[in-house]
N, C-alpha and C positions, 0 to 999 in steps of 0.2 A: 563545173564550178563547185566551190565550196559550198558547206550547208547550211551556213551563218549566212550573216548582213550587215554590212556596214552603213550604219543611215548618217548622213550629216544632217543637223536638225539647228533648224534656224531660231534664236531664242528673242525673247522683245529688247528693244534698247534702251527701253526705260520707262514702257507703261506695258504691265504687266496685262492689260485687259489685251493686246496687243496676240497673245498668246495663244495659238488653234487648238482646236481642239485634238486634231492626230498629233499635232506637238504632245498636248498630255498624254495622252492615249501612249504613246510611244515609247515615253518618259517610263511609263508605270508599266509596261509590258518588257522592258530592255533587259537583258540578259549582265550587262556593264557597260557602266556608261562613261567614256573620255571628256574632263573638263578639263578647259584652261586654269579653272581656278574652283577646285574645288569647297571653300568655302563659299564662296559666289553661287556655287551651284544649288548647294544645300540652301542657302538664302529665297534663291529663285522657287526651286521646289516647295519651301514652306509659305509662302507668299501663294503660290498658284494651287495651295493646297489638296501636294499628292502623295500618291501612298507608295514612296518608290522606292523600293526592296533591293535594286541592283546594287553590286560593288562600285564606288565613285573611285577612281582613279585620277589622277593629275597630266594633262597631256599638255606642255604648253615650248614655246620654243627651245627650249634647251633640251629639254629632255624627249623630243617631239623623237628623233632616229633611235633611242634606245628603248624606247616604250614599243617602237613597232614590232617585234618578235615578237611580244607577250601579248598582244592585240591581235596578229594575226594568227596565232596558235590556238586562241579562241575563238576565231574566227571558223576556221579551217575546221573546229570541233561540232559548228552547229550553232552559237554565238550569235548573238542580236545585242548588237555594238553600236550604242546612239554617241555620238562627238557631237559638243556643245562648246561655245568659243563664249567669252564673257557675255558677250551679247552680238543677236545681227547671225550672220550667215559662218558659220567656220570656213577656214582656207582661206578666207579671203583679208586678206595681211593677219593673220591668224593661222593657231597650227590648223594643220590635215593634209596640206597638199604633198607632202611626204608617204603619209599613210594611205594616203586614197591608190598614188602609184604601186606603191605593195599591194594593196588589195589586186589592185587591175592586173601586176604580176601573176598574182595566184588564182586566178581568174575566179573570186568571188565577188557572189553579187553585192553593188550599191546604188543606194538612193539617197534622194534627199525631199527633207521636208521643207517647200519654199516657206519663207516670212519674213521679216523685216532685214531690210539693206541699210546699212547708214552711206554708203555709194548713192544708189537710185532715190535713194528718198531725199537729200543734198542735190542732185543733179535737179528732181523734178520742182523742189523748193527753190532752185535760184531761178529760174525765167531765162536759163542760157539755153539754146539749143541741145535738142536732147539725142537729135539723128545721129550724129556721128560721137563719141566721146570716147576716152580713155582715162583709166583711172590707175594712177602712180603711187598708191599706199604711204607710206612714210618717207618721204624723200630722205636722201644722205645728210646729216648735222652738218659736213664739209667737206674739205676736199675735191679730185676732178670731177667722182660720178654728180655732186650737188653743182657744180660747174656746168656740166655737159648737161644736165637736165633743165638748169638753168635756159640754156643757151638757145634747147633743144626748143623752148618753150618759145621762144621771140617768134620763130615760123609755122608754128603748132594752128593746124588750121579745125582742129579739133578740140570741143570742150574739154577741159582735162578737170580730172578731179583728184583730190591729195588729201590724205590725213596730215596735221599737226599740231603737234600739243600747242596748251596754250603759251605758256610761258617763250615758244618759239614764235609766234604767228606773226608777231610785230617784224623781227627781222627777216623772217623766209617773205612778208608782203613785200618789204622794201628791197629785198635780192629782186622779187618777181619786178615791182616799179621801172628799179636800175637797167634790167635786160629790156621789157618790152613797152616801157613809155608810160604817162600817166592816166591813157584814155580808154584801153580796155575794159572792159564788163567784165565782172565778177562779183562772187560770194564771199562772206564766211557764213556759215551754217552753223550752228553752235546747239548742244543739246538737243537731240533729234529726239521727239515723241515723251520730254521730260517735262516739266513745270515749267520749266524757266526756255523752253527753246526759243529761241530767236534765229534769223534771217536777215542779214544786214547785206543790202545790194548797194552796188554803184561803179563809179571807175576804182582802178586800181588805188588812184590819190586817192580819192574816198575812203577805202579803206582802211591807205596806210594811216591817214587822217583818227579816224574810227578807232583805230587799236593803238594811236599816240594816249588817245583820249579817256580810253576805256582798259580798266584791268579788264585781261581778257582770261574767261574761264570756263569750265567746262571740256565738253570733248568736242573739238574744233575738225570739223571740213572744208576744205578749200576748194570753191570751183572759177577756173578761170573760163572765160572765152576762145574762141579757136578765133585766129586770125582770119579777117573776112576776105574772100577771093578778093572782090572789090575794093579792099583796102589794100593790097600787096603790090607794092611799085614795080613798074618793070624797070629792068637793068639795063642802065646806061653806060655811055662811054665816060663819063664821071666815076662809076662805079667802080668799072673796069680798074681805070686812071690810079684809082686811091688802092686797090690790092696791088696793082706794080709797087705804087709808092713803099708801101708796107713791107713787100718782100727784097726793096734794093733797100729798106732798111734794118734787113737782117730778118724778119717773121719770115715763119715757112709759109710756105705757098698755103695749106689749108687752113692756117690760125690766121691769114688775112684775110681768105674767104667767108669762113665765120665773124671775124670783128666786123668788117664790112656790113656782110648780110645782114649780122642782128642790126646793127648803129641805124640804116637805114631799110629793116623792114624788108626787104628782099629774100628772095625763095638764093640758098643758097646754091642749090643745084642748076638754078640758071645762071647765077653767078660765076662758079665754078667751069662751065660750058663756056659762056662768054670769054674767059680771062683766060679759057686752055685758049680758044680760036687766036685769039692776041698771038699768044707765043710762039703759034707755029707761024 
Protein backbone atom coordinates (compact mmCIF):
# COMPACT_ATOMS: atom_id res chain seq x y z
CA UNK A 1 0.00 0.00 0.00
CA UNK A 2 0.79 3.64 -0.20
CA UNK A 3 2.18 5.53 2.76
CA UNK A 4 -0.69 8.17 3.18
CA UNK A 5 -4.39 7.79 4.16
CA UNK A 6 -7.28 8.66 2.80
CA UNK A 7 -9.85 9.30 5.81
CA UNK A 8 -13.47 10.20 4.83
CA UNK A 9 -14.62 12.13 8.02
CA UNK A 10 -18.20 12.56 8.68
CA UNK A 11 -18.97 16.37 9.60
CA UNK A 12 -22.37 17.53 11.94
CA UNK A 13 -25.49 18.67 9.91
CA UNK A 14 -26.18 21.42 11.79
CA UNK A 15 -25.25 21.31 15.48
CA UNK A 16 -21.86 21.70 15.83
CA UNK A 17 -21.71 19.92 19.47
CA UNK A 18 -22.63 16.98 17.13
CA UNK A 19 -18.78 16.96 16.31
CA UNK A 20 -16.13 13.91 17.87
CA UNK A 21 -13.63 14.40 19.06
CA UNK A 22 -11.23 12.13 16.52
CA UNK A 23 -13.24 14.21 14.01
CA UNK A 24 -11.18 17.36 15.59
CA UNK A 25 -8.20 15.53 16.42
CA UNK A 26 -8.01 14.64 12.57
CA UNK A 27 -8.94 17.85 11.32
CA UNK A 28 -5.78 19.34 13.03
CA UNK A 29 -3.40 16.42 12.34
CA UNK A 30 -4.29 16.26 8.31
CA UNK A 31 -1.78 16.59 5.97
CA UNK A 32 -4.90 18.36 3.17
CA UNK A 33 -7.90 18.49 3.56
CA UNK A 34 -10.78 17.94 0.48
CA UNK A 35 -13.96 20.12 0.86
CA UNK A 36 -16.96 20.34 -0.95
CA UNK A 37 -17.05 23.85 -0.03
CA UNK A 38 -14.28 25.33 1.09
CA UNK A 39 -15.63 28.43 2.65
CA UNK A 40 -18.07 25.98 4.66
CA UNK A 41 -15.21 24.34 5.85
CA UNK A 42 -13.28 27.29 7.16
CA UNK A 43 -16.65 28.32 8.87
CA UNK A 44 -16.99 24.83 10.40
CA UNK A 45 -13.33 24.81 11.64
CA UNK A 46 -13.81 28.29 13.37
CA UNK A 47 -17.02 27.49 15.01
CA UNK A 48 -15.41 24.02 16.53
CA UNK A 49 -12.44 26.12 17.37
CA UNK A 50 -9.40 24.39 15.55
CA UNK A 51 -6.01 25.16 14.85
CA UNK A 52 -5.96 23.48 11.31
CA UNK A 53 -2.63 24.24 9.42
CA UNK A 54 -3.46 21.83 6.34
CA UNK A 55 -3.96 23.25 2.66
CA UNK A 56 -7.97 23.37 2.08
CA UNK A 57 -8.69 22.50 -1.30
CA UNK A 58 -12.16 22.35 -3.10
CA UNK A 59 -13.34 18.80 -4.08
CA UNK A 60 -16.98 18.86 -5.13
CA UNK A 61 -18.95 17.37 -8.11
CA UNK A 62 -17.52 18.84 -11.01
CA UNK A 63 -14.43 18.99 -10.47
CA UNK A 64 -14.43 15.62 -8.26
CA UNK A 65 -12.36 13.35 -11.66
CA UNK A 66 -9.72 16.29 -12.11
CA UNK A 67 -8.72 16.77 -8.54
CA UNK A 68 -8.06 13.10 -8.33
CA UNK A 69 -4.32 12.87 -9.74
CA UNK A 70 -3.38 15.78 -7.39
CA UNK A 71 -4.94 13.92 -4.34
CA UNK A 72 -3.57 10.71 -5.05
CA UNK A 73 0.04 12.01 -5.75
CA UNK A 74 -0.18 13.13 -2.19
CA UNK A 75 -1.42 10.31 -1.20
CA UNK A 76 1.12 7.88 -2.80
CA UNK A 77 3.85 10.50 -1.02
CA UNK A 78 2.81 9.75 2.59
CA UNK A 79 -0.25 12.30 2.85
CA UNK A 80 -2.96 12.30 5.47
CA UNK A 81 -5.93 13.37 3.23
CA UNK A 82 -9.19 14.17 5.40
CA UNK A 83 -12.54 14.69 2.55
CA UNK A 84 -15.22 16.53 4.22
CA UNK A 85 -18.75 17.03 2.20
CA UNK A 86 -20.85 20.17 3.50
CA UNK A 87 -22.18 18.34 6.09
CA UNK A 88 -23.17 14.31 7.27
CA UNK A 89 -20.99 11.41 5.70
CA UNK A 90 -19.12 12.23 2.24
CA UNK A 91 -19.77 9.98 -0.86
CA UNK A 92 -22.91 9.74 -0.05
CA UNK A 93 -24.91 11.86 -2.89
CA UNK A 94 -21.73 13.92 -2.19
CA UNK A 95 -18.21 13.89 -3.81
CA UNK A 96 -15.60 10.74 -2.91
CA UNK A 97 -16.97 7.82 -4.34
CA UNK A 98 -14.69 8.54 -7.51
CA UNK A 99 -11.75 9.16 -5.19
CA UNK A 100 -12.14 6.53 -2.88
CA UNK A 101 -11.96 3.82 -6.14
CA UNK A 102 -8.62 5.48 -7.09
CA UNK A 103 -7.39 5.22 -3.77
CA UNK A 104 -8.46 1.37 -3.69
CA UNK A 105 -6.70 1.37 -7.42
CA UNK A 106 -3.53 2.30 -5.84
CA UNK A 107 -3.92 0.09 -3.02
CA UNK A 108 -3.75 2.89 -0.34
CA UNK A 109 -4.97 2.82 2.76
CA UNK A 110 -8.68 4.19 3.89
CA UNK A 111 -10.85 4.97 6.57
CA UNK A 112 -13.49 6.75 7.90
CA UNK A 113 -14.64 8.57 10.81
CA UNK A 114 -18.47 7.53 11.51
CA UNK A 115 -20.95 10.66 12.63
CA UNK A 116 -23.91 12.02 11.47
CA UNK A 117 -26.18 10.67 8.43
CA UNK A 118 -28.96 12.73 7.26
CA UNK A 119 -30.12 9.14 5.50
CA UNK A 120 -30.19 7.01 9.09
CA UNK A 121 -31.07 9.76 11.20
CA UNK A 122 -34.48 10.64 8.47
CA UNK A 123 -35.14 6.86 8.41
CA UNK A 124 -34.88 6.39 12.32
CA UNK A 125 -37.17 9.81 12.91
CA UNK A 126 -40.03 8.67 10.57
CA UNK A 127 -41.49 5.45 12.68
CA UNK A 128 -41.14 3.42 9.11
CA UNK A 129 -39.63 0.36 9.19
CA UNK A 130 -35.96 0.39 9.44
CA UNK A 131 -35.14 -3.54 8.50
CA UNK A 132 -35.02 -3.40 5.00
CA UNK A 133 -34.47 0.27 3.23
CA UNK A 134 -33.03 1.84 0.35
CA UNK A 135 -32.04 5.15 -0.10
CA UNK A 136 -32.27 7.04 -3.81
CA UNK A 137 -30.35 10.50 -3.12
CA UNK A 138 -31.66 13.07 -5.46
CA UNK A 139 -34.17 11.60 -7.69
CA UNK A 140 -34.10 12.94 -11.74
CA UNK A 141 -36.04 16.67 -12.07
CA UNK A 142 -37.73 14.57 -15.21
CA UNK A 143 -37.79 12.63 -17.70
CA UNK A 144 -37.76 8.38 -18.11
CA UNK A 145 -35.20 7.73 -15.17
CA UNK A 146 -37.76 10.22 -12.62
CA UNK A 147 -40.60 8.00 -14.48
CA UNK A 148 -39.00 4.56 -13.85
CA UNK A 149 -38.21 5.51 -10.32
CA UNK A 150 -41.46 6.68 -10.02
CA UNK A 151 -42.98 3.49 -11.20
CA UNK A 152 -40.37 1.50 -9.54
CA UNK A 153 -41.83 2.95 -6.23
CA UNK A 154 -45.65 1.69 -6.62
CA UNK A 155 -44.07 -2.10 -5.76
CA UNK A 156 -41.19 -1.03 -3.59
CA UNK A 157 -41.71 -3.18 -0.57
CA UNK A 158 -38.94 -1.54 1.09
CA UNK A 159 -38.61 1.92 2.91
CA UNK A 160 -36.91 4.07 0.58
CA UNK A 161 -35.46 7.31 1.49
CA UNK A 162 -34.69 10.40 -1.09
CA UNK A 163 -33.25 13.74 -0.80
CA UNK A 164 -35.22 16.87 -2.17
CA UNK A 165 -34.95 20.33 -2.20
CA UNK A 166 -37.62 22.33 -0.90
CA UNK A 167 -39.03 24.32 -3.55
CA UNK A 168 -39.40 20.57 -5.28
CA UNK A 169 -41.09 18.45 -2.54
CA UNK A 170 -44.70 19.67 -3.14
CA UNK A 171 -44.53 18.08 -6.80
CA UNK A 172 -42.13 15.08 -6.42
CA UNK A 173 -45.07 14.31 -3.20
CA UNK A 174 -47.78 14.38 -5.70
CA UNK A 175 -45.77 12.32 -8.72
CA UNK A 176 -45.27 9.92 -5.35
CA UNK A 177 -49.51 10.28 -4.58
CA UNK A 178 -50.26 9.89 -8.56
CA UNK A 179 -48.22 6.40 -8.68
CA UNK A 180 -48.81 4.71 -5.43
CA UNK A 181 -52.36 5.97 -3.88
CA UNK A 182 -53.16 8.21 -1.04
CA UNK A 183 -52.75 5.71 1.87
CA UNK A 184 -49.08 4.94 2.28
CA UNK A 185 -46.93 6.11 5.32
CA UNK A 186 -44.49 8.38 5.01
CA UNK A 187 -42.10 11.30 6.10
CA UNK A 188 -40.67 14.56 5.29
CA UNK A 189 -37.92 15.18 7.63
CA UNK A 190 -36.84 18.75 7.27
CA UNK A 191 -33.65 20.25 9.11
CA UNK A 192 -32.10 17.30 10.70
CA UNK A 193 -30.22 18.36 14.20
CA UNK A 194 -30.86 22.27 13.48
CA UNK A 195 -33.33 24.79 15.51
CA UNK A 196 -35.95 24.60 13.49
CA UNK A 197 -36.08 20.52 12.73
CA UNK A 198 -39.20 19.07 12.22
CA UNK A 199 -40.80 15.52 11.30
CA UNK A 200 -44.06 15.63 9.75
CA UNK A 201 -45.68 12.05 9.50
CA UNK A 202 -48.82 10.70 7.82
CA UNK A 203 -50.33 9.19 4.52
CA UNK A 204 -49.10 10.33 1.37
CA UNK A 205 -52.56 12.80 1.25
CA UNK A 206 -51.24 14.16 4.31
CA UNK A 207 -48.46 15.19 3.13
CA UNK A 208 -49.32 16.31 -0.17
CA UNK A 209 -52.00 18.33 2.18
CA UNK A 210 -48.95 19.61 4.39
CA UNK A 211 -46.76 21.10 1.67
CA UNK A 212 -50.07 22.73 -0.17
CA UNK A 213 -50.29 24.45 3.11
CA UNK A 214 -46.82 25.11 4.18
CA UNK A 215 -43.90 27.09 2.41
CA UNK A 216 -41.61 24.26 2.62
CA UNK A 217 -37.93 24.92 3.65
CA UNK A 218 -34.88 23.98 4.66
CA UNK A 219 -33.01 20.79 3.72
CA UNK A 220 -35.92 18.19 2.97
CA UNK A 221 -35.78 14.12 3.38
CA UNK A 222 -38.12 12.11 2.09
CA UNK A 223 -39.07 8.68 3.51
CA UNK A 224 -41.70 6.54 1.97
CA UNK A 225 -42.94 3.21 3.23
CA UNK A 226 -42.25 -0.24 1.49
CA UNK A 227 -45.37 -1.77 0.27
CA UNK A 228 -46.79 -4.17 2.83
CA UNK A 229 -46.62 -8.05 1.86
CA UNK A 230 -50.17 -8.08 3.18
CA UNK A 231 -51.31 -5.40 1.30
CA UNK A 232 -50.08 -6.57 -2.38
CA UNK A 233 -53.10 -8.13 -4.31
CA UNK A 234 -52.72 -11.26 -6.05
CA UNK A 235 -53.07 -11.40 -9.81
CA UNK A 236 -56.15 -12.22 -11.35
CA UNK A 237 -57.78 -13.10 -14.50
CA UNK A 238 -59.01 -9.51 -14.57
CA UNK A 239 -55.57 -8.50 -14.49
CA UNK A 240 -54.51 -10.55 -16.94
CA UNK A 241 -57.73 -9.47 -18.97
CA UNK A 242 -56.77 -5.56 -19.01
CA UNK A 243 -52.82 -6.12 -20.10
CA UNK A 244 -54.41 -8.01 -23.38
CA UNK A 245 -56.61 -5.27 -23.55
CA UNK A 246 -53.79 -2.68 -23.40
CA UNK A 247 -51.55 -4.43 -25.90
CA UNK A 248 -54.42 -5.12 -28.73
CA UNK A 249 -54.55 -1.46 -28.17
CA UNK A 250 -51.15 -0.88 -29.43
CA UNK A 251 -48.99 -0.68 -25.78
CA UNK A 252 -46.12 -3.08 -25.68
CA UNK A 253 -46.43 -5.97 -23.84
CA UNK A 254 -44.13 -4.47 -20.86
CA UNK A 255 -45.61 -0.88 -20.65
CA UNK A 256 -48.95 -2.81 -20.06
CA UNK A 257 -47.50 -4.76 -17.39
CA UNK A 258 -46.21 -1.96 -15.63
CA UNK A 259 -49.61 0.36 -15.98
CA UNK A 260 -51.52 -2.61 -14.79
CA UNK A 261 -49.30 -3.45 -11.87
CA UNK A 262 -48.71 0.07 -10.56
CA UNK A 263 -52.99 1.05 -11.12
CA UNK A 264 -53.66 -2.01 -9.14
CA UNK A 265 -50.84 -2.69 -6.66
CA UNK A 266 -49.62 -5.85 -8.06
CA UNK A 267 -45.93 -7.34 -7.93
CA UNK A 268 -45.43 -7.02 -11.50
CA UNK A 269 -43.27 -9.97 -12.09
CA UNK A 270 -46.28 -12.05 -11.11
CA UNK A 271 -48.14 -10.19 -13.59
CA UNK A 272 -45.67 -10.49 -16.21
CA UNK A 273 -45.61 -14.62 -15.53
CA UNK A 274 -49.37 -14.70 -15.43
CA UNK A 275 -49.95 -12.89 -18.86
CA UNK A 276 -46.70 -14.86 -20.53
CA UNK A 277 -48.98 -18.31 -19.45
CA UNK A 278 -52.00 -16.65 -21.36
CA UNK A 279 -50.21 -16.51 -24.49
CA UNK A 280 -48.86 -19.56 -24.86
Amino acid sequence: MGGGQLILAATPLGNILDASLRLKQTLEQADLIAAEDTRRARRLFADLELDVKAPIISLFEDNEIERIPEIIEKLKNGAKVVVISDAGTPAISDPGYRLVNAAIDEKILITVIPGPSAVLSALVLSGLPTDRFIFEGFIAKKGKERTEFLNNLGNENKTTILFESPRRTLQTLKDIQEIIGDDRKAAVVREISKTYEEVIRGTIKELVNWAIDTEVLGEITLVIAGLETTARKQVDEQAVKRVRQLVDAGSSFKDAVQEVSTQQGLSRRELYEASLRLDT
